[in-house]
C-alpha positions in Angstrom: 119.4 156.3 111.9 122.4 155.5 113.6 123.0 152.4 111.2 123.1 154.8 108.5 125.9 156.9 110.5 127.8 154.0 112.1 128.2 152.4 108.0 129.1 155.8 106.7 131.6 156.1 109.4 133.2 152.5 108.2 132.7 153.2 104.7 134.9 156.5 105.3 137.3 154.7 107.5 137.9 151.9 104.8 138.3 154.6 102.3 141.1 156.3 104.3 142.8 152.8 105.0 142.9 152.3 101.2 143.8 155.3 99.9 146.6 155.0 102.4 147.6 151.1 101.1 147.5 152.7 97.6 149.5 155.8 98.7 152.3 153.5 100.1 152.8 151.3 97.1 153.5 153.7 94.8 156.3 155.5 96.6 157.4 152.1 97.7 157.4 151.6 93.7 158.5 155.1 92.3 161.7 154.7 95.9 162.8 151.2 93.9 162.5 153.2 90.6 165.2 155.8 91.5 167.3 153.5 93.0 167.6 151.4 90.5 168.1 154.1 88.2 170.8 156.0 90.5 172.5 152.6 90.6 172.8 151.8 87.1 174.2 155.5 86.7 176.7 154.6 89.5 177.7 151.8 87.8 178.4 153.2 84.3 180.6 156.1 86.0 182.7 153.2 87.6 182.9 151.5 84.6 184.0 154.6 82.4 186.7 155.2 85.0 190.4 154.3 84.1 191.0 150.9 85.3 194.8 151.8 85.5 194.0 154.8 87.8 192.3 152.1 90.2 194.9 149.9 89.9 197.5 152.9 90.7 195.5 154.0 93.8 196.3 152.3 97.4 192.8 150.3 98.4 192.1 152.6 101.3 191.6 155.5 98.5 189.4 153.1 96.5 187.1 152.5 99.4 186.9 156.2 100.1 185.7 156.8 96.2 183.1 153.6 96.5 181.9 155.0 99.9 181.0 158.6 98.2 179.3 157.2 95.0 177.6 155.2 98.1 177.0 158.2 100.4 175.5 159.8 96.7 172.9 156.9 96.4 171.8 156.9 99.9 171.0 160.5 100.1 
């Protein structure tokens, strides 16, 4: 009797451990999903932007702009 309960117990603590391995993956794999997808997004507004207004603007401006898009993908 208490073979039957101490295999049910590991059976149901095996389940829990997988269910949680398979759990992780796919939000490790749906997390690279949007970032990849907010990225490429970042990077076609930075490439439709005027390259003369980036020329024009002093480099402490430009930072600013690349540190929202930046502060955008992280959140």
């Amino acid at each position: 009797m208490i073979y039957v309960l101490a295999t049910g117990l590991l059976l149901a603590f095996t389940a829990e451990i997988g269910i949680r391995r398979i759990r992780s993956q796919a939000m490790i794999r749906l997390a690279a999903q949007l970032e990849h997808r907010l990225s490429l997004a970042l990077l076609g507004k930075l490439m439709v932007f005027p390259l003369d207004s980036l020329r024009s603007l002093p480099v402490e401006q430009q930072r600013a702009r690349l540190k929202q898009y930046e502060a955008v993908r992280s959140a």
